[in-house]
PyMOL commands that place a pseudoatom at each C-alpha (Angstrom):
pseudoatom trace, name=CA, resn=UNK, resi=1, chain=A, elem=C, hetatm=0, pos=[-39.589, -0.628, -13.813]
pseudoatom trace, name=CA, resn=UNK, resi=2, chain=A, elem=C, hetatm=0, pos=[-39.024, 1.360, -17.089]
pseudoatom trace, name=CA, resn=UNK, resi=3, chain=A, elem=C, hetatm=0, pos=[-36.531, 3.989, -17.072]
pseudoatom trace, name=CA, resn=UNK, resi=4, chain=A, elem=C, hetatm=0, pos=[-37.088, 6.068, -20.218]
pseudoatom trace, name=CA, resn=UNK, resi=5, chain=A, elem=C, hetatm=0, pos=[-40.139, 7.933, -21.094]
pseudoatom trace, name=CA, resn=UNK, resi=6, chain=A, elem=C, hetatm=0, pos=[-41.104, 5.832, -24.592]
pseudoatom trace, name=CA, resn=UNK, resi=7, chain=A, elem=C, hetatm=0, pos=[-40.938, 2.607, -22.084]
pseudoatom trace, name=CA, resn=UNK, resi=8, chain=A, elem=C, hetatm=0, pos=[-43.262, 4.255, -19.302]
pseudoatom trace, name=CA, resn=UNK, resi=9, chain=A, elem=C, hetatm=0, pos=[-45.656, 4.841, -22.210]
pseudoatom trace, name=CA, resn=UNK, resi=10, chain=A, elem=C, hetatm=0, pos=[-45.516, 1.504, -23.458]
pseudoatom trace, name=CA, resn=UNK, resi=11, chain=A, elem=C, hetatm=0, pos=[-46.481, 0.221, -20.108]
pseudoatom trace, name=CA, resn=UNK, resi=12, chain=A, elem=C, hetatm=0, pos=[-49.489, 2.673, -19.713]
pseudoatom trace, name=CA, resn=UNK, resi=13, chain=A, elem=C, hetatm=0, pos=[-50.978, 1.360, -23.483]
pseudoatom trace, name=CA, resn=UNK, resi=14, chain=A, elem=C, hetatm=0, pos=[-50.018, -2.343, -22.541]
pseudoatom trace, name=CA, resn=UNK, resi=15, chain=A, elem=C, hetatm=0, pos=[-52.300, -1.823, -19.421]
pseudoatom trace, name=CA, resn=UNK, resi=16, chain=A, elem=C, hetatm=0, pos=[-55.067, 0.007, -21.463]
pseudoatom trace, name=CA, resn=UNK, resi=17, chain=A, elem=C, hetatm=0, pos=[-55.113, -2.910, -24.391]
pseudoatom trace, name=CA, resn=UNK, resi=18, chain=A, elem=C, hetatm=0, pos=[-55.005, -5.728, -21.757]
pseudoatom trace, name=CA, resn=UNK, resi=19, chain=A, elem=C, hetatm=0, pos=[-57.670, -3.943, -19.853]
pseudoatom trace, name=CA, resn=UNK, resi=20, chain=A, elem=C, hetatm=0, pos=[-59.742, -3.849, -23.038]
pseudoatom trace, name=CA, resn=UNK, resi=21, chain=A, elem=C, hetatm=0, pos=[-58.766, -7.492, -24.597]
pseudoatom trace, name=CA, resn=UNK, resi=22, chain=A, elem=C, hetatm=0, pos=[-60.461, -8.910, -20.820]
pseudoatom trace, name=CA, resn=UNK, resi=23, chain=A, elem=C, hetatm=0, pos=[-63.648, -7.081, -21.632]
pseudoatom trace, name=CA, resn=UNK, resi=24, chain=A, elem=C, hetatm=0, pos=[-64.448, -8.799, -24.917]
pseudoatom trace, name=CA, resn=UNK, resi=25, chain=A, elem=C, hetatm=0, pos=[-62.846, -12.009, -23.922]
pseudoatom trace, name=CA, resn=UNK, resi=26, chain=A, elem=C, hetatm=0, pos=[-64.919, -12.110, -20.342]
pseudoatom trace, name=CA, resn=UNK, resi=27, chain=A, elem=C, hetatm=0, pos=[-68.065, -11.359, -22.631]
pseudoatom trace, name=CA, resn=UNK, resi=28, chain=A, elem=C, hetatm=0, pos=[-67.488, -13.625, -25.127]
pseudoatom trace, name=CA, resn=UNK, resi=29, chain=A, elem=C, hetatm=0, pos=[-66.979, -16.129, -22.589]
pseudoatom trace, name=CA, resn=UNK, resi=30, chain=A, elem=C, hetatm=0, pos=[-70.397, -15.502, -21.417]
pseudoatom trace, name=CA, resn=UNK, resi=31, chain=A, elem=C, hetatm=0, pos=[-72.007, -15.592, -24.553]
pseudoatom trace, name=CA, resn=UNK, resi=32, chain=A, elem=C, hetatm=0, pos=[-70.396, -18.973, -25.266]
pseudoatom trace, name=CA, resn=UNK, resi=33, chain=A, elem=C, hetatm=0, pos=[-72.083, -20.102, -22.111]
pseudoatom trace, name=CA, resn=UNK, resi=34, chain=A, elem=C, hetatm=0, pos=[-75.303, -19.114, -23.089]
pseudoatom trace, name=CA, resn=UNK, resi=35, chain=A, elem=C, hetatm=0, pos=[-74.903, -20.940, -25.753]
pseudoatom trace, name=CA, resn=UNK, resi=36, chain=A, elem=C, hetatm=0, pos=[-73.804, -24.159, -24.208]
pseudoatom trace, name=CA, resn=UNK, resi=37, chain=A, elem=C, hetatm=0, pos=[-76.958, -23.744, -21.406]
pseudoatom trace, name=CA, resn=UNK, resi=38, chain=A, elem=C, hetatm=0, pos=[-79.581, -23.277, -23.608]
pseudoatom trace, name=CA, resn=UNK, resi=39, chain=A, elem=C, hetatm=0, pos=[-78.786, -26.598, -25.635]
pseudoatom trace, name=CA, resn=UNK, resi=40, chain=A, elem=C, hetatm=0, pos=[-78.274, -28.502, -22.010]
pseudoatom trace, name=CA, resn=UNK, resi=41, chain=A, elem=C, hetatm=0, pos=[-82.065, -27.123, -21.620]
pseudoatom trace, name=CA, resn=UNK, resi=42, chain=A, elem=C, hetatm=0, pos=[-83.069, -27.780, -25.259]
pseudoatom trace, name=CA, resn=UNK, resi=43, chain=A, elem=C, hetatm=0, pos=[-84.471, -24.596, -25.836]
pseudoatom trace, name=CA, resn=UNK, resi=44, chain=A, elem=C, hetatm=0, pos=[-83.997, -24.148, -29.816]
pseudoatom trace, name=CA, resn=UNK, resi=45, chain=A, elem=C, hetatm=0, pos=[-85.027, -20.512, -30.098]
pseudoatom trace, name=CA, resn=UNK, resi=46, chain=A, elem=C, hetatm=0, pos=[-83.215, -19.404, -27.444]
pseudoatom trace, name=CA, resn=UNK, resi=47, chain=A, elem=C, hetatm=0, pos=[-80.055, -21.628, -28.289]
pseudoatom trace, name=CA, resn=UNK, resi=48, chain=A, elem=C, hetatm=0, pos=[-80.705, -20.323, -31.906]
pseudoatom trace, name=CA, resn=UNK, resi=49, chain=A, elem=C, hetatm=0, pos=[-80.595, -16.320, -30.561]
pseudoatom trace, name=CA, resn=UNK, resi=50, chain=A, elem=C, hetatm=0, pos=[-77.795, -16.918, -28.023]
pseudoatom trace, name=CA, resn=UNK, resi=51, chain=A, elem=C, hetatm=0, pos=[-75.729, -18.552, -31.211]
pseudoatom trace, name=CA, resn=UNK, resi=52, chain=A, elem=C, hetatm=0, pos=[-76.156, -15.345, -32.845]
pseudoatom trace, name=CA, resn=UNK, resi=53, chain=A, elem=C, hetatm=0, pos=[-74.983, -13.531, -30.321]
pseudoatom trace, name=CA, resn=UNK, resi=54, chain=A, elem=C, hetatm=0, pos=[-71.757, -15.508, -29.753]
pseudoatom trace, name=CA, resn=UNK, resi=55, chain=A, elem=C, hetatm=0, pos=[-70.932, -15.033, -33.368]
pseudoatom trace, name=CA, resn=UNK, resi=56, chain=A, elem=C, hetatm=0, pos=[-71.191, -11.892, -33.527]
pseudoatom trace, name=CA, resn=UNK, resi=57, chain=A, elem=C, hetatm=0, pos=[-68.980, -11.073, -30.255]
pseudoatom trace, name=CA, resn=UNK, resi=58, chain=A, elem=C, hetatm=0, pos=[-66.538, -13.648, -32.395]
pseudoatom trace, name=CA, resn=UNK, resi=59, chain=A, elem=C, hetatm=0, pos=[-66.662, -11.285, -35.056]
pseudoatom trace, name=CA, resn=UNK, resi=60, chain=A, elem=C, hetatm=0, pos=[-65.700, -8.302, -33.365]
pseudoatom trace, name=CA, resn=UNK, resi=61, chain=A, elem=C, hetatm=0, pos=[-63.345, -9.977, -31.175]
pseudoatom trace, name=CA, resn=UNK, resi=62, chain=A, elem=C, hetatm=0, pos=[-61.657, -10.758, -34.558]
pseudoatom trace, name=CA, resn=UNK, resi=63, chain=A, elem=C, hetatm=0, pos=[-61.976, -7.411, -35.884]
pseudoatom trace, name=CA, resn=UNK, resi=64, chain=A, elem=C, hetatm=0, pos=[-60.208, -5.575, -33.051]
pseudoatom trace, name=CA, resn=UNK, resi=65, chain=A, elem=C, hetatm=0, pos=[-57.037, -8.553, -33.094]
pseudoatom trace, name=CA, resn=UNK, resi=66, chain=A, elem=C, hetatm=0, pos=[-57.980, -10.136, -29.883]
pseudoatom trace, name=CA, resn=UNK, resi=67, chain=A, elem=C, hetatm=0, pos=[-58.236, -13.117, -31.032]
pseudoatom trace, name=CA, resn=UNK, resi=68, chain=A, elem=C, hetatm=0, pos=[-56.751, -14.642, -34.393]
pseudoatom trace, name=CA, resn=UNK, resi=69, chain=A, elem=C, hetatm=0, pos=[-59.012, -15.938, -37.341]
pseudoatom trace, name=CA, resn=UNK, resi=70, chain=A, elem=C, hetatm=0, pos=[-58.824, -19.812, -36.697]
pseudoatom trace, name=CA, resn=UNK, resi=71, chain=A, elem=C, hetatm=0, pos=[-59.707, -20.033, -33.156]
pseudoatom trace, name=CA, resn=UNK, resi=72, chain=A, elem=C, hetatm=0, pos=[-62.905, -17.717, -34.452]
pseudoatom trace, name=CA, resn=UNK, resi=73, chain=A, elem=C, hetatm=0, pos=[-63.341, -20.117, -37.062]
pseudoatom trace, name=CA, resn=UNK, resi=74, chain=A, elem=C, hetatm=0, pos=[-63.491, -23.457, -35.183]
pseudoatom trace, name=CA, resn=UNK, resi=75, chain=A, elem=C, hetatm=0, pos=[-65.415, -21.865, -32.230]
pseudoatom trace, name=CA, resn=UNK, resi=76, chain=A, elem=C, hetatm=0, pos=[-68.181, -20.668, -34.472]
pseudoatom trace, name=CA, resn=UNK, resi=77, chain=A, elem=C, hetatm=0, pos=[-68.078, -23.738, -35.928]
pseudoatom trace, name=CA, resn=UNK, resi=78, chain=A, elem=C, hetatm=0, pos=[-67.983, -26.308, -32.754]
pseudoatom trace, name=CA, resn=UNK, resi=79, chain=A, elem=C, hetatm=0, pos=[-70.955, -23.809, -31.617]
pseudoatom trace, name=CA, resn=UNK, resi=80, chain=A, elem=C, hetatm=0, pos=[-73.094, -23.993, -34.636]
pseudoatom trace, name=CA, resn=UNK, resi=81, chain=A, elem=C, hetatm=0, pos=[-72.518, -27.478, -34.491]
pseudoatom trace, name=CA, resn=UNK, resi=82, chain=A, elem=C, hetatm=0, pos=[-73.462, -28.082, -31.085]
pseudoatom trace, name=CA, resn=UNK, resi=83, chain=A, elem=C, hetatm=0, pos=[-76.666, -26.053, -31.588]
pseudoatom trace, name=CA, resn=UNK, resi=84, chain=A, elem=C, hetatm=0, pos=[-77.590, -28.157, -35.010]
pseudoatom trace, name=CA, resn=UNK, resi=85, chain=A, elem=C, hetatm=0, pos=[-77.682, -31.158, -32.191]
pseudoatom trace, name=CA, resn=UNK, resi=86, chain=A, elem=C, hetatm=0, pos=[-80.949, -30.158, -31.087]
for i in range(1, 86): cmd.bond("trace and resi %d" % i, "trace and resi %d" % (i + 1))
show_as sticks, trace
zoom trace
């Protein structure tokens, strides 16, 4: 455990961020799903909508440093191309 009052506060932000980084991360994760089930089902417009979606959670997961800007890029673009399969 910390013994000084700057470390104690480090571990209360720490907490906070990680707290925060597992909320867009969990989402995303979902949206990527959607994704992924709606071109197992071959629903376009849907598949289309839910890609929208997942890029723009990818976006703001960028913006706030969760995640850096090549693993945005190459999702987005294994997604896109997954949906032009259909």
């Amino acid at each position: 455990m910390a013994n000084n009052r700057q470390q104690k506060k480090r571990v209360r932000q720490d907490i906070k961020r990680r707290q925060a980084n597992q909320i867009v991360k969990s989402s995303l994760r979902r949206a990527v799903k959607k994704v992924e089930s709606a071109v197992e089902a071959n629903d376009q417009t849907q598949a289309h909508e839910a890609l929208n979606l997942a890029n723009k959670k990818l976006d703001k997961a960028l913006v706030k440093g969760v995640y850096h800007k090549n693993y945005v890029a190459r999702h987005k673009s294994r997604l896109a191309k997954l949906v032009n399969t259909l």
